[in-house]
C-alpha positions as CSV (number, residue, x, y, z in Angstrom):
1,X,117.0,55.0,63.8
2,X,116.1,58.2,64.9
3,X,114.1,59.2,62.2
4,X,112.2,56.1,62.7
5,X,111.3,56.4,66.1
6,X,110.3,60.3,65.3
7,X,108.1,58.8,62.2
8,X,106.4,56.2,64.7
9,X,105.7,59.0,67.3
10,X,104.0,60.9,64.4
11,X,102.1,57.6,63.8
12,X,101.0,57.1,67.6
13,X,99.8,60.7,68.0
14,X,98.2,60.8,64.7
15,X,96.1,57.6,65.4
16,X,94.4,58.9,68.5
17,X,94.8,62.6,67.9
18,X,91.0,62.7,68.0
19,X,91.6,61.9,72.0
20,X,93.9,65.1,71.8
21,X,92.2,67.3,70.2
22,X,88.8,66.2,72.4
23,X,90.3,66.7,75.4
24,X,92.2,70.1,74.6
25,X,88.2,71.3,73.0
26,X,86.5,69.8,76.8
27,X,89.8,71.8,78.4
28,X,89.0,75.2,76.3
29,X,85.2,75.1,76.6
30,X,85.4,74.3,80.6
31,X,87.7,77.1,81.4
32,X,85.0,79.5,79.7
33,X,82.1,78.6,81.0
34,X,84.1,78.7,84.7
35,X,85.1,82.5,83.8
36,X,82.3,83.8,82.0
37,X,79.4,82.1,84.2
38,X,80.7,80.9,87.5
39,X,83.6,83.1,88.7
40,X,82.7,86.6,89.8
41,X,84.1,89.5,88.0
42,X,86.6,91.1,90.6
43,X,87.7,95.1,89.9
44,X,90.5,96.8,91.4
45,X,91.1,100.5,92.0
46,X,94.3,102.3,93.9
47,X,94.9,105.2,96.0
48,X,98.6,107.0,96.4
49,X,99.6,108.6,99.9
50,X,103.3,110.5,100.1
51,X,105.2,110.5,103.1
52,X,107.3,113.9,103.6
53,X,107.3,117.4,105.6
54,X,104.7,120.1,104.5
55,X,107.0,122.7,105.2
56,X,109.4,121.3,103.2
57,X,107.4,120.8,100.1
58,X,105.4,124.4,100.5
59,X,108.5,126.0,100.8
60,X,110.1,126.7,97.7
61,X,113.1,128.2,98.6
62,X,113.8,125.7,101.9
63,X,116.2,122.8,101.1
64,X,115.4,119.0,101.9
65,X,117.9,117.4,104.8
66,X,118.9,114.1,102.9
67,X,118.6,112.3,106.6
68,X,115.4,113.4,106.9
69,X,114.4,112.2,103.1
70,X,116.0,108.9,104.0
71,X,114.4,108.2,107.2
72,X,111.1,109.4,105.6
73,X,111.9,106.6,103.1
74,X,112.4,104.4,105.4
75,X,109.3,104.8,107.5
76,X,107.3,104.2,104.2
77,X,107.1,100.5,105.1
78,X,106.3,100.7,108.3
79,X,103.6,103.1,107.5
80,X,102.7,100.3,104.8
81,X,102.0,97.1,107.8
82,X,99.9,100.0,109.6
83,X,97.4,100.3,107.0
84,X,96.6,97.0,107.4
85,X,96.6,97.1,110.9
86,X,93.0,95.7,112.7
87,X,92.6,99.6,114.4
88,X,92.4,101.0,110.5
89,X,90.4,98.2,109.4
90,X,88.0,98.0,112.4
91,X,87.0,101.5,112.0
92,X,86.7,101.5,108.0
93,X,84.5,98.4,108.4
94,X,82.0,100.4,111.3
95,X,82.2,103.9,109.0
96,X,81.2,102.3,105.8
97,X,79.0,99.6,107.8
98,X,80.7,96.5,105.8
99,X,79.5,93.2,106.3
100,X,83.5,91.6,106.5
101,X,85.7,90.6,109.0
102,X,88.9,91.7,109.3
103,X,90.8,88.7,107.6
104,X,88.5,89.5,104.8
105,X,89.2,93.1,104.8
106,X,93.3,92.3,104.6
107,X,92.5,90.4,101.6
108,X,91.0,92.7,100.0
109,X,93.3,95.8,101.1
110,X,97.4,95.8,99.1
111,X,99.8,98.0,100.2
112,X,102.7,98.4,97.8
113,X,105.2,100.6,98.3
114,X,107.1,102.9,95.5
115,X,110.6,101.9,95.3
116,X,113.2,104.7,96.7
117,X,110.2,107.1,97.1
118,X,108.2,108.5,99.9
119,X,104.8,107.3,97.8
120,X,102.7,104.0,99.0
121,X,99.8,103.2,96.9
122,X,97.0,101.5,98.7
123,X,94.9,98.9,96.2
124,X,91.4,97.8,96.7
125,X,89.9,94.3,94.9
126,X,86.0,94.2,95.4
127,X,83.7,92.6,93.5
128,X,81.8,95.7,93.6
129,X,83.5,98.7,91.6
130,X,82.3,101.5,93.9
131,X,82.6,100.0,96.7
132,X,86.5,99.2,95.9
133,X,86.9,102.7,95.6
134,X,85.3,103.8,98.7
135,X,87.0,101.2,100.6
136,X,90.6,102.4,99.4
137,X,89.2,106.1,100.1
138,X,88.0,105.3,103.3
139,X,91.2,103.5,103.9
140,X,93.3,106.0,103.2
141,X,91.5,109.0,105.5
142,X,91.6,106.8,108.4
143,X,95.1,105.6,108.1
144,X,96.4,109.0,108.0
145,X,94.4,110.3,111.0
146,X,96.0,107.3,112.9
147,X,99.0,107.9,111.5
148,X,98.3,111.0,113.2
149,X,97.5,109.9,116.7
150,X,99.7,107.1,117.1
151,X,102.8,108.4,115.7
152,X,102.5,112.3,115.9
153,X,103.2,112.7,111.8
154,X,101.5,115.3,110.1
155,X,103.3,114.8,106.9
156,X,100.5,112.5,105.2
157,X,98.7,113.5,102.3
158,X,96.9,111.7,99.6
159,X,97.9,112.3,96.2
160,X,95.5,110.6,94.3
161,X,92.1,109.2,95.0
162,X,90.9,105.9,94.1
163,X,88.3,106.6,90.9
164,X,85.7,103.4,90.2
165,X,87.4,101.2,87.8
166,X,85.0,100.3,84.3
167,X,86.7,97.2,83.6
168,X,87.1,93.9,86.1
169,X,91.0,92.9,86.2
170,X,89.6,88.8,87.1
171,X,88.5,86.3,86.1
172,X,90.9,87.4,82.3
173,X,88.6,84.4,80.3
174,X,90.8,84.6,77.1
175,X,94.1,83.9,79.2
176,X,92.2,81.8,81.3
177,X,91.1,79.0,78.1
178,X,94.9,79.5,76.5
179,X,96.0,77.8,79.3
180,X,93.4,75.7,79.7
181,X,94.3,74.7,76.2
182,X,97.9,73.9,76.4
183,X,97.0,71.7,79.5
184,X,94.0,69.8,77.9
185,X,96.7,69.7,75.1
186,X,99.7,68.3,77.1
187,X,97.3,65.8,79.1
188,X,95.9,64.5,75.7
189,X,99.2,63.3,74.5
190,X,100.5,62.2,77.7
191,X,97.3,60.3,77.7
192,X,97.9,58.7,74.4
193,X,101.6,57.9,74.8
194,X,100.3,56.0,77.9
195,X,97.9,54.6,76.5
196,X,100.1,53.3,73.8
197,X,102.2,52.0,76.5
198,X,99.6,49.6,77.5
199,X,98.4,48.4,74.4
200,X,100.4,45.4,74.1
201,X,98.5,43.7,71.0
202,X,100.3,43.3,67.7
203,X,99.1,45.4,64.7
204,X,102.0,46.1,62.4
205,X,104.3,43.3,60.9
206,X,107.2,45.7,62.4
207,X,105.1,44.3,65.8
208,X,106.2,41.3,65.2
209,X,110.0,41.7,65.0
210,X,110.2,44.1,67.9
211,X,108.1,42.1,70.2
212,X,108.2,38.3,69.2
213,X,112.1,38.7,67.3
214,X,111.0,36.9,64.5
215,X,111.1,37.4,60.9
216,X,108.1,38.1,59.1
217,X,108.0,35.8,56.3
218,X,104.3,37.0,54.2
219,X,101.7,39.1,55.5
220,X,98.4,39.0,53.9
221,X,96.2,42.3,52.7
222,X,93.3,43.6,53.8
223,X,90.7,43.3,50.7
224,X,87.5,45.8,51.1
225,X,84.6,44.3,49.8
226,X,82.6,45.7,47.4
């Protein structure tokens, strides 16, 4: 029984797999033209800051206090909300005279922070590569002069500067149709299965014993004429 319900799935897909395989070409051929000709390429560059004391990196021969190394640790993610905070992004908005509001500027602004480290790296998504970089840049300068101000540490620093990316990181147009694929794929034999549902006509003498529970007693060919 089992291998003739698998054989008659085979036959069902098989007799509309033109629907399938229309539907997975429409799925693939949409998804490009959405990522190569409507989406905007979006790039992303990063910038690193470390938490710690001066002193206590300068200084060869001085010893780290582990509180201190923990507590610095610990202040990493408060010094992560405060980059997104509107005083930083107010005053990176008026210095590089963007044309963004501040919800804007948060969604463009990440702040991850490096697990059991004093490092957070600040990343940028622009649609514009040298401007990403400028804002993370800017970003940084102005978080650790209110850093500064607000909380009386001097033991910011940047480590590295965000460099203009070359290559965009979205729309990724090759992952983008793969999936696109498998879904035009999965919809196109849902679709038929459904569609075999419905069709309640009789085709096959088998048909005719499922449906009606009657024997089939002669059938008669097809003849193509020539």
């Amino acid at each position: 029984m089992e291998e003739i319900s698998l054989k008659e799935y085979f036959l069902i897909l098989r007799k509309r797999m033109w629907l399938i395989i229309l539907l997975t070409v429409l799925s693939v051929a949409a998804s490009g033209l959405v990522s190569y000709f409507v989406l905007e390429p979006e790039y992303q560059t990063f910038t690193t800051l470390m938490v710690g004391k001066p002193k206590d990196y300068q200084n060869v021969d001085s010893k780290l206090e582990y509180n201190d190394l923990l507590l610095n640790q610990k202040l990493v993610s408060t010094y992560g909300e405060l980059v997104k905070m509107r005083v930083v992004a107010d005053e990176v908005i008026e210095n590089l005279k963007l044309n963004i509001s501040y919800k804007e500027f948060r969604e463009k602004v990440n702040v991850n922070l490096v697990k059991d480290t004093e490092i957070i790296k600040l990343e940028v998504m622009d649609t514009d590569p040298v401007l990403a970089a400028k804002i993370a840049n800017e970003t940084a300068q102005v978080f650790m002069q209110n850093v500064k101000d607000i909380m009386m540490v001097e033991n910011i620093q940047v480590i590295d500067e965000a460099q203009v990316p070359d290559n965009p990181v979205k729309p990724r147009p090759n992952l983008n149709m793969a999936i696109a694929g498998v879904l035009g794929l999965m919809v196109g034999i849902f679709l038929v299965f459904l569609l075999e549902y419905l069709d309640s006509t009789i085709k096959t003498p088998d048909d005719v014993e499922r449906h009606l529970d009657l024997p089939v007693i002669g059938t008669i060919p097809m003849v193509e004429e020539k």
